[in-house]
N, C-alpha and C positions, 0 to 999 in steps of 0.2 A: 500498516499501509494497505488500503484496498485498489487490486489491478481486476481488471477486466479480460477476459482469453475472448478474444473473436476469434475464432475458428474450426473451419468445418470437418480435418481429419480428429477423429471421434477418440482413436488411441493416441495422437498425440498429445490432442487436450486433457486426457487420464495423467497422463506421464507429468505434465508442464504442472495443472493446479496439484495433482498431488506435490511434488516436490516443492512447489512456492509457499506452499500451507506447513507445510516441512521447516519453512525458511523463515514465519509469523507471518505472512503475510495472509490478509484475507481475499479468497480468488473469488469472481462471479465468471462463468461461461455463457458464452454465444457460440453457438454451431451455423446460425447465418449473417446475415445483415441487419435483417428485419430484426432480430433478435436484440443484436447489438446496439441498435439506435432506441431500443425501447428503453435498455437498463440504462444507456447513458442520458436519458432525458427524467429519469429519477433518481440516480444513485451521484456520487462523487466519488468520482476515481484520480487517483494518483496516475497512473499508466493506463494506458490502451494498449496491449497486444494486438494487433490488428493486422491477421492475415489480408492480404491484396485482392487473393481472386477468392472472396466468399459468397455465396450463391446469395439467390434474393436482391441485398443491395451490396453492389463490390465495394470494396476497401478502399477505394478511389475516392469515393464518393462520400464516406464516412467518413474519411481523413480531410476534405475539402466542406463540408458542415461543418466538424470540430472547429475547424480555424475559421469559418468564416463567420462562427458563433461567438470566437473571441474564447474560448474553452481554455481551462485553465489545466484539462487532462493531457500528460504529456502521448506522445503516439510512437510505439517502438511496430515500425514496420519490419511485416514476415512477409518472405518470399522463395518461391523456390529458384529463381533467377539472381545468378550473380552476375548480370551483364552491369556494363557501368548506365548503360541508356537506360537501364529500369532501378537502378540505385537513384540514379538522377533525378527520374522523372519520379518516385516517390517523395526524394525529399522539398521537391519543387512543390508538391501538392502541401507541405508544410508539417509531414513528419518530422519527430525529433531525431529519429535514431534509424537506422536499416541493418536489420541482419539476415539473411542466408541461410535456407535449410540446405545439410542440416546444419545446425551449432551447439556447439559446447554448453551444457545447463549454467554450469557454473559462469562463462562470460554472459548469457541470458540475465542472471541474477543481478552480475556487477552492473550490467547499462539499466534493468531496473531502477534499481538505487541507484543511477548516477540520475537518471531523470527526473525521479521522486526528490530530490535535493534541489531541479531544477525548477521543482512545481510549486515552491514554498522558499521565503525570505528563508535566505543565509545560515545556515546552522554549524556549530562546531563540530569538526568529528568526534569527539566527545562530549558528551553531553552530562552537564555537573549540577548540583544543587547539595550544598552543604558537605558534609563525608559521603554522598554517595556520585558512582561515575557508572553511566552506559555509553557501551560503546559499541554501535549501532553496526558496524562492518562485523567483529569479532563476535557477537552475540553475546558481551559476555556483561554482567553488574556485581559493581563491588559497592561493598560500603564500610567505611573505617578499613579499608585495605582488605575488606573476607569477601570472598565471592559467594554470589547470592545466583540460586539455583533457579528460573521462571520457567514458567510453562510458554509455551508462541503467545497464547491471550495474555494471560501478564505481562510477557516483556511488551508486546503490543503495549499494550496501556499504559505501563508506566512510560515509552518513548513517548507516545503523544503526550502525557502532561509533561512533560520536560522541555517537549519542542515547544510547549504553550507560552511558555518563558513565566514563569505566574498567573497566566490567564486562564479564566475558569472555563473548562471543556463539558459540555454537556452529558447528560447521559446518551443521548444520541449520537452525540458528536461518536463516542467513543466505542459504542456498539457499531456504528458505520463505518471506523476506519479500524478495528479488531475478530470483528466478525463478518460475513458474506450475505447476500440476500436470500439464504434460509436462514436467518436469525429470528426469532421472534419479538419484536419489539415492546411486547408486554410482558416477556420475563423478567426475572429477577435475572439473568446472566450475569450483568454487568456490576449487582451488586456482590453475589457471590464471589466472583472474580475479585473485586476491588477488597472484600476482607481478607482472602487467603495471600492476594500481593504486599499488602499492610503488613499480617502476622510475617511474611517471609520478610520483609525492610526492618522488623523490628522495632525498637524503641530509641532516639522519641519519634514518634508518630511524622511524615514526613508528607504524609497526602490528608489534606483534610476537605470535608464535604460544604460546598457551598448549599445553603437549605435552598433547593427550589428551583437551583442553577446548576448543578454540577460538583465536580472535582476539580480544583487546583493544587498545585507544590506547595505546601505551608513554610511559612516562613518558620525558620528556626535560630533564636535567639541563643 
């Protein structure tokens, strides 16, 4: 999952993407506005963290683009105000979520992924294909009942091709939703990554390479 940090205190956003990179996900930062509407008009993101009062262009304002854009990125507004007049009036501008500095990392994490669930057709909390089960809250992959050990980029990847339901995910696709915009898009990363995920799921073979297109879940007879 790739989330976005708009915000301008400097050691929070240390604290917030370290810890969410911790969690697999891949973070980009914005320390203003300006900043924020540049990567959201080339990247896809699942969340927008999107502090309120950020220098350049406020949050306000960010959040009232997103929606009038029809954006399919969900918007967990930050604020230092726990009045209800400013709960309100955030979600009025068409935020998904409002939370209050400070807050708890770990309920931070939970309305992530409740959002990111919101940002994409219906998934099971469990996510299956053949003997194998990820289960995207506990972090944890079994297959034939052993548990299988990922790195954040592997478990990244192997969740998006499973949310794919069989459909072929691209190599971009999956560089942009497992890695952050320092990735270099002409490495090998995403292959490297995809053999050592392979050797760890074992035999038979359960991801196979579409030539040209991608990676999908192989059917297994």
């Amino acid at each position: 999952m790739r989330v976005l940090i708009a915000e301008d205190e400097e050691d929070l956003v240390e604290i917030l993407s370290e810890g969410l990179r911790r969690e697999g996900m891949a973070v980009d930062v914005a320390l203003d506005g300006a900043a924020a509407l540049e990567l959201l008009a080339i990247n896809a993101y699942k969340v927008l963290i999107l502090d309120r009062y950020l220098p350049l262009v406020h949050g306000d304002d960010i959040c009232r683009d997103l929606v009038a854009a029809g954006s399919q990125t969900r918007i967990l507004m930050l604020t230092a105000s726990g009045s209800t007049h400013d709960r309100v009036s955030g979600l009025t501008l068409g935020a998904d979520d409002y939370l209050t500095k400070p807050f708890a990392f770990a309920e931070l994490v939970a309305r992530i992924r409740a959002l990111a669930r919101r940002a994409q057709p219906p998934i099971p909390p469990l996510l299956t294909h053949a003997d194998l089960t990820l289960d995207p809250a506990r972090r944890i992959v079994e297959r034939a009942g052993q548990r299988v050990f990922l790195t954040p980029k592997e478990f990244a990847i192997l969740e998006t091709l499973l949310s794919a339901r069989g459909a072929v995910v691209s190599n971009g696709d999956l560089l942009e939703q497992a890695w952050d915009a320092h990735a270099d898009p002409f490495t090998n990363t995403v292959r490297v990554t995809m053999v050592r995920l392979r050797r760890k799921l074992g035999s038979p073979q359960l991801i196979e390479t579409v030539t040209g297109a991608g990676y999908r879940m192989a059917e297994v007879i």
